[in-house]
C-alpha positions in Angstrom: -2.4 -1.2 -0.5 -3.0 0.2 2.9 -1.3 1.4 6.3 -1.4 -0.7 9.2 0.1 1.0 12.2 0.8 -1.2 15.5 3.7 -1.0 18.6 6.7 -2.8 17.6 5.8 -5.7 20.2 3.0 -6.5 18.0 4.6 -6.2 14.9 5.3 -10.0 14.6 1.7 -10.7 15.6 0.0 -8.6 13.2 2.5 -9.9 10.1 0.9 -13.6 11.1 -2.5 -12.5 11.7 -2.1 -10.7 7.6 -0.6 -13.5 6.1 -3.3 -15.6 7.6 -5.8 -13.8 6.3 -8.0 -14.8 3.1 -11.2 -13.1 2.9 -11.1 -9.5 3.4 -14.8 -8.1 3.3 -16.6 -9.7 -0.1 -13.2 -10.3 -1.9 -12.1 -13.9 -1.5 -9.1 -14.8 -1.9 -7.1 -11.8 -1.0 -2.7 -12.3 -1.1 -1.0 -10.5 1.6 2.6 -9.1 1.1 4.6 -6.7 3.4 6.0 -4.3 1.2 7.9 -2.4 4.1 8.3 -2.0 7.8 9.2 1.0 9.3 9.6 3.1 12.5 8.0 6.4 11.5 5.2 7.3 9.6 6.6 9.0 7.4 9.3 6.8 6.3 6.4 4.7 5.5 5.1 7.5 3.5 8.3 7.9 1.8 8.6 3.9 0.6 5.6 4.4 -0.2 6.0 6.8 -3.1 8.7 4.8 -4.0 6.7 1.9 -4.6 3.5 3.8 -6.2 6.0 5.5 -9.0 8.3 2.2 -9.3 4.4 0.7 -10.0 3.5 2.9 -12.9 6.5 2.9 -14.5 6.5 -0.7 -14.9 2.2 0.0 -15.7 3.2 2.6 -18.4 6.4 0.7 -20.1 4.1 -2.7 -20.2 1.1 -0.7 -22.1 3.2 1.5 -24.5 4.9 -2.5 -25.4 1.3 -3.9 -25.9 0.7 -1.0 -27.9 3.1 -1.2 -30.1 2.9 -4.9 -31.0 -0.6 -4.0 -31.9 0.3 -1.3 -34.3 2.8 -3.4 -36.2 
């Protein structure tokens, strides 16, 4: 997950340019999703902790479940 900070008259450009993109580096393929468009950095910041916690609650509930099949 990563940052990517351009004017809003590019904005449309650089969601193409992202979602065009399939080698990134030596990883090949790569998936591209916007997760969130925003006008301050810090608003970013702040979806961003959303996201991240959202992320390892689903992470935590899905291991304790795989867990507790396996103890059964």
């Amino acid at each position: 997950m990563f940052i990517l900070r351009v004017g809003r008259e590019n904005l449309e450009m650089a969601q193409t340019c992202m979602l065009l993109t399939t080698k990134i580096g030596s990883v090949d393929p790569v998936r591209v999703r916007v997760l969130h468009v925003g006008g301050t950095l810090e608003k970013v910041e702040q979806k961003y902790k959303v996201l991240s916690e959202n992320w390892l609650e689903t992470t935590n509930k899905k291991l304790e479940n795989k867990f507790a099949s396996l103890q059964e």
